[in-house]
C-alpha positions in Angstrom: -7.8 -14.1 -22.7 -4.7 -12.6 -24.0 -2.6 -9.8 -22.6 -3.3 -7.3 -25.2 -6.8 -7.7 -24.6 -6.4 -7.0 -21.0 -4.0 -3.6 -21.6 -3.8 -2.5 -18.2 -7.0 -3.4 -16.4 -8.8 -7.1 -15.4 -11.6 -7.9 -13.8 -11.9 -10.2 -11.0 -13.9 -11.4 -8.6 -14.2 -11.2 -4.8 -15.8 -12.9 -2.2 -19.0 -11.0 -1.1 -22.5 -11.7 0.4 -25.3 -12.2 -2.6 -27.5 -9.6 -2.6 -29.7 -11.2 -5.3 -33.1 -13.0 -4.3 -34.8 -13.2 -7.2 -34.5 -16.9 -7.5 -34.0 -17.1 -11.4 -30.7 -18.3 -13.0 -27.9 -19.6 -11.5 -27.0 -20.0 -7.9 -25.4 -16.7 -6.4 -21.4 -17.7 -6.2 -20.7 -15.3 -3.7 -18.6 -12.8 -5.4 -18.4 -9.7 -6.9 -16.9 -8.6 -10.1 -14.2 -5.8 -9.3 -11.6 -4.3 -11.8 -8.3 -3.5 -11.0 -5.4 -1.8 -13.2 -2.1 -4.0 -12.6 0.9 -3.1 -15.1 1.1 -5.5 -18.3 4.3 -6.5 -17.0 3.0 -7.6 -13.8 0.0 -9.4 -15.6 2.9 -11.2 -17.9 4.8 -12.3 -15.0 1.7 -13.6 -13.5 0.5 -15.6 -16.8 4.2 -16.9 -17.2 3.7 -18.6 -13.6 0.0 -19.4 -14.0 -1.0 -19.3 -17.6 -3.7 -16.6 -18.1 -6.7 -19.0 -17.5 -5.4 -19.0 -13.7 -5.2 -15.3 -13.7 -8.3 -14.1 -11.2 -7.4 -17.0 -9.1 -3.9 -16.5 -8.7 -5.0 -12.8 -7.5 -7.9 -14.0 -5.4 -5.4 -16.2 -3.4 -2.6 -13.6 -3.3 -5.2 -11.4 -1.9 -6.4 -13.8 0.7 -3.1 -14.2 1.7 -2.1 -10.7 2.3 -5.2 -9.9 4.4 -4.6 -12.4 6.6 -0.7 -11.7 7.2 -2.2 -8.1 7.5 -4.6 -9.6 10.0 -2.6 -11.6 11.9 0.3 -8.6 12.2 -2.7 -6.6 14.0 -3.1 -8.9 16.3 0.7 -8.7 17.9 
């Protein structure tokens, strides 16, 4: 995937319960495809730290990480 073929939006996934039961294809993965608009700066900056194969994964784990700061702030 290159960065002019993302523009301004990507689509990533998040973890979420399966909601399929139709037992046909592949194994549910527990996520769910969700787009975001991030700037094409911010998506080159990502990619120049990651490479853009690593791209929905670095999010997912920035993500992860920020809830659970989030999270444990709450609890103070």
């Amino acid at each position: 995937m290159q960065i002019n073929d993302v523009i301004n939006a990507i689509l990533f996934e998040i973890e979420r319960d399966a909601d399929s039961d139709d037992g046909m294809g592949r194994p549910p993965l527990g996520m769910k495809a969700t787009t975001i608009r991030l700037s094409v700066d911010t998506i080159r900056r990502i990619e120049a730290q990651v490479g853009n194969r690593q791209l929905a994964k670095f999010i997912r784990e920035a993500v992860e990480r920020e809830l659970r700061r989030r999270e444990e702030e709450q609890k103070l």
